[in-house]
C-alpha positions in Angstrom: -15.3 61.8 46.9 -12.9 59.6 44.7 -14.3 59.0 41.3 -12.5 56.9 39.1 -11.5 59.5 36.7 -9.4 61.0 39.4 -7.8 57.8 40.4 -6.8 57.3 36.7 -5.0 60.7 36.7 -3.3 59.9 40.5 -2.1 56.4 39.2 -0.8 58.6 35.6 1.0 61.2 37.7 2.5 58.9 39.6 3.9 56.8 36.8 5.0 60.3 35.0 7.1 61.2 38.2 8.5 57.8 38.3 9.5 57.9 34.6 11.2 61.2 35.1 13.3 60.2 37.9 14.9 56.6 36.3 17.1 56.8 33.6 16.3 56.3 29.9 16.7 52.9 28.3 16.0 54.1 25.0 18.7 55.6 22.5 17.2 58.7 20.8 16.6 58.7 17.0 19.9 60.8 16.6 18.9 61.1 12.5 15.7 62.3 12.8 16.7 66.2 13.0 19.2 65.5 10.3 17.7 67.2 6.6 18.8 65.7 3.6 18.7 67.4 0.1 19.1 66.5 -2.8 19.5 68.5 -6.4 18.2 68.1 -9.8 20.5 69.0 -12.8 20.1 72.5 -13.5 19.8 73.7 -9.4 22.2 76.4 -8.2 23.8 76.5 -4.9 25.7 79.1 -3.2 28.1 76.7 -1.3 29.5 73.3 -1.7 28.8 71.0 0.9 31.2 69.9 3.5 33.6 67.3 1.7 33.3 67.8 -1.3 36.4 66.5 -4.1 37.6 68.3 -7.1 37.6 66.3 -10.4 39.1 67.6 -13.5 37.6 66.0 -16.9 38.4 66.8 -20.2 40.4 70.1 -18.8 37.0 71.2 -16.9 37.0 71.3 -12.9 33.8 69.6 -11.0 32.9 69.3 -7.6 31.4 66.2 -6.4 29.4 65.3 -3.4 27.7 62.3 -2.7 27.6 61.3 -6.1 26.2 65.1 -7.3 28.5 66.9 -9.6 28.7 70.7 -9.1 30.1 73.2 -12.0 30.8 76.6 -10.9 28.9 79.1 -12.7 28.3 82.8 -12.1 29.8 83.0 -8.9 27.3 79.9 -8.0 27.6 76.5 -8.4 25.3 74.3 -10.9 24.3 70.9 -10.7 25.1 68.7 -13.5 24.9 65.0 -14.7 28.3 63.0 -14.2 30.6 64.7 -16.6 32.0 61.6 -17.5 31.3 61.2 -21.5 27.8 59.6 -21.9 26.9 57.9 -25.3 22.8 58.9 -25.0 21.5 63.1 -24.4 18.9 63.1 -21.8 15.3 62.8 -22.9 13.9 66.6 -23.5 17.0 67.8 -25.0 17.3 70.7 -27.5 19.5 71.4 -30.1 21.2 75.3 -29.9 23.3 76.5 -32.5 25.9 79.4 -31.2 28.9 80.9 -32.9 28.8 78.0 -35.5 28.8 75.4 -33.1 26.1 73.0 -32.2 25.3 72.4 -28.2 23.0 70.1 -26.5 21.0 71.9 -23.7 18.4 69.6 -21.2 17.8 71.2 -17.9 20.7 74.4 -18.4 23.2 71.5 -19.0 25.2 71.8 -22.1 26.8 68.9 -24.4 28.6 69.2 -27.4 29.2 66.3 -29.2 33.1 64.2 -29.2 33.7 61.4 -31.4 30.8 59.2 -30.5 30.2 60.6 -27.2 28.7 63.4 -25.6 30.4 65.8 -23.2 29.2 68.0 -20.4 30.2 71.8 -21.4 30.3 75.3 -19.7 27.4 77.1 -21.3 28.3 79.2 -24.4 26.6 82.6 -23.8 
């Protein structure tokens, strides 16, 4: 005896087998297994991404990806702010004092202080 639950699943089945066999009209999401990350000042990495350029300012090398500046450090490579000089230190900075020098530290990025301008440094210990 034919209920109609079974019916439903004949009439399913058969529009599963005919949905198999015809070609796809729909393009896949081809981003959707793509991850993207992104990194805070301060993170470390182990590799540069793929493309990355080299800039050199004020006689220190970066790498930049994407808009993220890389510093190598350590046999790693931290994230840092644009090196460019800035005229502002982030919010939450502190002052450290080291060999008679002053440095800026706000998340393990170091400034020091030129003309009216601050400047990205390589830390000092």
């Amino acid at each position: 005896m034919k209920t109609p639950t079974t019916r439903l699943l004949r009439i399913y089945g058969l529009g599963l087998a005919i949905g198999a066999a015809l070609p796809s009209c729909v393009e896949p999401d081809r981003g959707s297994s793509q991850t993207v990350t992104t990194y805070q000042p301060g993170n470390e990495v182990r590799n540069l991404p793929k493309g990355y350029r080299t800039e050199v300012v004020s006689g220190t090398t970066y790498y930049c990806h994407d808009g993220t500046y890389y510093r190598p450090q350590h046999g790693k490579y931290v994230v840092v702010t644009d090196p460019r000089p800035i005229n502002r230190l982030p919010p939450g900075y502190r002052t450290i004092h080291h060999r008679s020098k002053t440095y800026y530290e706000c998340n393990r990025v170091y400034y020091q202080k030129s003309g009216s301008t601050y400047q990205i440094v390589p830390r000092p210990y």
